[in-house]
N, C-alpha and C positions, 0 to 999 in steps of 0.2 A: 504493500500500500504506500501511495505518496504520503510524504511527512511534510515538504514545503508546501508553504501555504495557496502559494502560486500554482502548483502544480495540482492542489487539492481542486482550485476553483475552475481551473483548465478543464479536469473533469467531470468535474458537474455542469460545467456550460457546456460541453461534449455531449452529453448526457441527454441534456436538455435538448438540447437542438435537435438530437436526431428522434425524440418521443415525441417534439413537435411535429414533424413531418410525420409521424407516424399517425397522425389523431383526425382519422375520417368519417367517427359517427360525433355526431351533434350531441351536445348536453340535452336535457328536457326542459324543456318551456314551464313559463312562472315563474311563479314563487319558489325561486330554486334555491340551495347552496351556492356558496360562490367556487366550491370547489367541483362543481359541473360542470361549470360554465366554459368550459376549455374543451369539450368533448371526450374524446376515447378512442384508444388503440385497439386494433387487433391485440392478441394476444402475442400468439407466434411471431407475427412480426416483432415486437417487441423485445423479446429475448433475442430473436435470430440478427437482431441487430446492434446489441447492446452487448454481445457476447465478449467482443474484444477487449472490452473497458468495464467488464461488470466487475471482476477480482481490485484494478482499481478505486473503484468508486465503492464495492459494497464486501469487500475481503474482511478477513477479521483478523483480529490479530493473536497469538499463540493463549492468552492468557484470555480470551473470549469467554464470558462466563455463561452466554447462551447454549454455543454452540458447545462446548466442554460439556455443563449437561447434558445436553445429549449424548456424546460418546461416551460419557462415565457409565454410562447406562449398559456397554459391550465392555467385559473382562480386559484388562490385561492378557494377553496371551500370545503365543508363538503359532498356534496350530491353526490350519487353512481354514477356521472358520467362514461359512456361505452366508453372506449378504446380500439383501434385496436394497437399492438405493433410489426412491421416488422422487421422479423430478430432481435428478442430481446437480442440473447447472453446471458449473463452471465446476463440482468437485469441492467447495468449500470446505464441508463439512466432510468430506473425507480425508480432508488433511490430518483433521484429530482424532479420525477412526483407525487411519494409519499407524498415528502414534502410540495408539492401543495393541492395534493388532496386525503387526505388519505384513503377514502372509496370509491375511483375509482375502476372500474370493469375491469378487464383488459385481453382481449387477448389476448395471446403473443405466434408469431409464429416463429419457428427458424428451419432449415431444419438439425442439427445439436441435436442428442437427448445428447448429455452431456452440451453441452450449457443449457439446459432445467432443465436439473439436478441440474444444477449449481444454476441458477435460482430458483425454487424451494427449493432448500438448503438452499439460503440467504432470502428466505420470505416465510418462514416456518413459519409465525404470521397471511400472508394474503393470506390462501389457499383458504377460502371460496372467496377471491374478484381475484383470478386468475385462466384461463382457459388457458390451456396450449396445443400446437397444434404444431406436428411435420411434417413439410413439405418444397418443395419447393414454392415460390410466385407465378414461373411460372406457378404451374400447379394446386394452389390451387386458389376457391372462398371465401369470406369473408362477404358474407350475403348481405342482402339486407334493407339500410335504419335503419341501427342497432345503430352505434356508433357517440357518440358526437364529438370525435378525433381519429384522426389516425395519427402516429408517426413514424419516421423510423430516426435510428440514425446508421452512417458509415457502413450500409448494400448496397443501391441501386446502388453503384460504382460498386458492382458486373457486371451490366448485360449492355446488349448494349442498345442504344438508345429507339430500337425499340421495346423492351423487354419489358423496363420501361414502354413505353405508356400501351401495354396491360396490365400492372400491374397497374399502376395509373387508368385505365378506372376500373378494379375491385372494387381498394381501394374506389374511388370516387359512385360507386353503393354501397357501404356498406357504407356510410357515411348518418345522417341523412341531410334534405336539408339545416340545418342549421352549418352541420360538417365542417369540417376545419381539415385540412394534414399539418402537420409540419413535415419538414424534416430537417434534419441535415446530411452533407458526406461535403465528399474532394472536392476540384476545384480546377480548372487551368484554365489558360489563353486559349484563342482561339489556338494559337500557339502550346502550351501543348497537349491540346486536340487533333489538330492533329497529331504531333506522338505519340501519346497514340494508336489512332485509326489505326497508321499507323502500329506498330508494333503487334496491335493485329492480323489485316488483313493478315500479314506476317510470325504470327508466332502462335498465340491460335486460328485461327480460322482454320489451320489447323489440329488441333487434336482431337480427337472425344468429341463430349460434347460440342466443343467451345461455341458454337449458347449459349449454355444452361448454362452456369455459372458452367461448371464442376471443373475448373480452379484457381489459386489461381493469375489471373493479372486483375488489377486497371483500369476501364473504367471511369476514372476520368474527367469529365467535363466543360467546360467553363461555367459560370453564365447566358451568351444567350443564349446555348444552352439550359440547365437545364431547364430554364422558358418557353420555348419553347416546348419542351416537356409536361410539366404539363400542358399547355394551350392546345394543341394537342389532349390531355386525356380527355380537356373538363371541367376540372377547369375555374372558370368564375371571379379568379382575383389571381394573383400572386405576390408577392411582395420577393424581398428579404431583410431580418429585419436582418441579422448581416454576417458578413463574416471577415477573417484574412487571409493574406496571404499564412500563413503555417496551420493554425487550423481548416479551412473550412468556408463551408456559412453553411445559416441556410435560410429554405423559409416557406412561407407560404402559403396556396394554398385552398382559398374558392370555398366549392360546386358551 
């Protein structure tokens, strides 16, 4: 990550520039937020564009206290432990799975082929222990009874409620019966949630793709909701092991 200051602002106007050009649906009319008011990205475009400059702008750094919970959550270990990796991005968050586990096997699926790229670029050391898989969640399977962990870090905001459970019921058939889901995304309050939901209802779900995560807005969740869901899917213990106000939760979700 850049440290001068100059360099920092370099990519965030980098950033910005190019999500401008990406923004081809209109806000909703009215009495709106002012944060509408600018429209909306595809989705895919959006990452397939930002891919170069995401570790840039949204990297973290060794001592990250998000992302750390998360992989606290996978042992220490030497052994080829099998990893399911959702929405892996640029690999962020396997930086510090690595650090755990360095001859983990890892699946990693992103719907986004320059995210994949990217990925690959930075663990150009651990081709043999990664399998790399371009798709959406909604519309892909992920085996049956395969993986010790399955992870997903600031991807599952994407999609609606209802999305997530048939995606959780997947992840959860591809887990072995001893597997364990660790997630990590954004949260809000009950309050939050509901006009999160309220302005999706009023505003992405009417443009085509809504349903489907075509879109580049935040189905950001309350913590009862979240665990309620997972239980839903059919996970048979949920806990949640770290959360911050503004940084996210982090859960845990045994087969």
């Amino acid at each position: 990550m850049p440290k001068d200051k100059r360099q920092i602002q370099s990519i965030n106007d980098e950033f910005l520039r190019r999500v401008e050009q990406l923004r081809i649906a209109p806000g909703p009319s009215g009495d709106v937020p002012e944060w509408t008011t600018d429209g909306i990205e595809e989705l895919p475009e959006f990452f397939n564009s930002t891919a170069d400059i995401w570790d840039q702008k949204f990297g973290a750094e060794p001592d990250d206290p998000f992302y750390q919970a998360v992989a606290l959550q996978i042992p220490q270990t030497d052994e080829p432990i099998d990893i399911l990796d959702l929405g892996c991005g640029t690999g962020i968050q396997l930086e510090f799975v690595f650090e755990r586990a360095p001859n983990a096997k890892v699946t990693a699926i992103d719907r986004a082929p320059n995210m994949l790229k990217q990925l690959r670029s930075k663990f150009s050391n651990k081709t043999e222990q990664l399998r790399l898989q371009q798709g959406s969640l909604l519309e892909l399977t992920f085996g049956h009874h395969t993986y010790d962990y399955a992870i997903s870090t600031l991807t599952m905001h994407h999609f609606l409620p209802q999305r997530k459970v048939a995606v959780y019921k997947e992840v959860r058939k591809a887990l072995r019966t001893t597997g364990i889901y660790v997630e990590g995304d954004q949260s809000t309050t009950v309050e939050g949630e509901k006009s999160i939901l309220y302005w999706y209802n009023r505003w992405i779900a009417k443009l085509p793709g809504g349903d489907n995560a075509e879109w580049n807005y935040d189905i950001t969740l309350s913590p009862e909701t979240q665990s309620g869901i997972l239980r839903e899917a059919g996970f048979s213990e949920v806990q949640l092991t770290w959360s911050h106000p503004s940084a996210g939760a982090v859960y845990v979700a045994k087969y």
